[in-house]
N, C-alpha and C positions, 0 to 999 in steps of 0.2 A: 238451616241447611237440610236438603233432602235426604243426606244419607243417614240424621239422626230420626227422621220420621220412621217408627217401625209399623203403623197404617193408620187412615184414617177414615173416620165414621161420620157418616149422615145422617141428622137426625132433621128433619121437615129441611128446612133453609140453613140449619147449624153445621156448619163443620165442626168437626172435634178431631184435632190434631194429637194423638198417642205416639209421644218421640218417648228417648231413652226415659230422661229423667222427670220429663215435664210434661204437662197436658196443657193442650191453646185450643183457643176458640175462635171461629171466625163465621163468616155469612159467605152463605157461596152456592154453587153447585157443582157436584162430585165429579160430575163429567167432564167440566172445565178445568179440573184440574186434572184429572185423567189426563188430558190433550197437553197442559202442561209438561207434565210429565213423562212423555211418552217419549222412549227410548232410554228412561230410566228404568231400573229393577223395578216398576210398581203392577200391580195386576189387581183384578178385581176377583174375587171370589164372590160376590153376589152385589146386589146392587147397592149393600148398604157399606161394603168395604173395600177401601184399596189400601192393599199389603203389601210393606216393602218386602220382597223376594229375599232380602241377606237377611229376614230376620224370623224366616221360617227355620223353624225345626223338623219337621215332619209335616205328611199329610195321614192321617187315619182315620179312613172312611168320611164321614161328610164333613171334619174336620181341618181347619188348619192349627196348626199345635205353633206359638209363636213363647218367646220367653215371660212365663207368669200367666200367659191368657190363650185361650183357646176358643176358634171362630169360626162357624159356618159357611160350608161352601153350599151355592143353590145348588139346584139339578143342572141347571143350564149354563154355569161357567163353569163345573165342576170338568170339564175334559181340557178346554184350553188351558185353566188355572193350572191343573195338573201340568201339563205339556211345557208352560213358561216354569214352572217351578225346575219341571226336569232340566229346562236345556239352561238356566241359570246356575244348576250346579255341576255341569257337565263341566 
C-alpha cells in the first residue's frame, strides 16, 4: 500500500522500497513510478528519491529529516520540494 511507503530509492535499475517496517526490492524506473503516483503525497527531492510528504519531519537546509533517516534535497528540486511539503501540511 502507498501510504506505508515512507520513500523510495534508485539505485542503477533497483528500486528500493523504504515502508514502515520493511524494505522491497524491485526493477524499475523512478519516473514511472513517479507518474504512478502522482496526485499522491509523493515528491522528489532529487533524482535519486521519492518521499512520501506524511512522513517528513522537517526540512533543514539541504536536508529532508524523515523518521530514523535523514536525505538530501538537490539544488534543483530543492524549491518545489519545499513548496509541496508546505502546501501538504497546510
Amino acid at each position: 500500500m502507498a501510504s506505508e511507503i515512507v520513500y523510495i530509492e534508485v539505485r542503477k535499475h533497483d528500486l528500493i522500497f523504504h515502508c514502515e517496517n520493511e524494505t522491497y526490492y524491485s526493477r524499475g524506473v523512478l519516473k514511472d513510478l513517479e507518474d504512478e503516483l502522482k496526485g499522491l503525497s509523493f515528491a522528489k527531492c532529487s533524482n535519486c528519491y521519492l518521499i512520501n510528504l506524511h512522513y517528513v519531519d522537517s526540512l533543514v537546509g539541504d536536508q529532508v529529516l524523515l523518521p530514523h533517516q535523514s536525505l538530501p534535497i538537490s539544488r534543483a528540486k530543492k524549491q518545489e520540494f519545499k513548496e509541496r511539503f508546505l502546501k501538504s501540511i497546510s
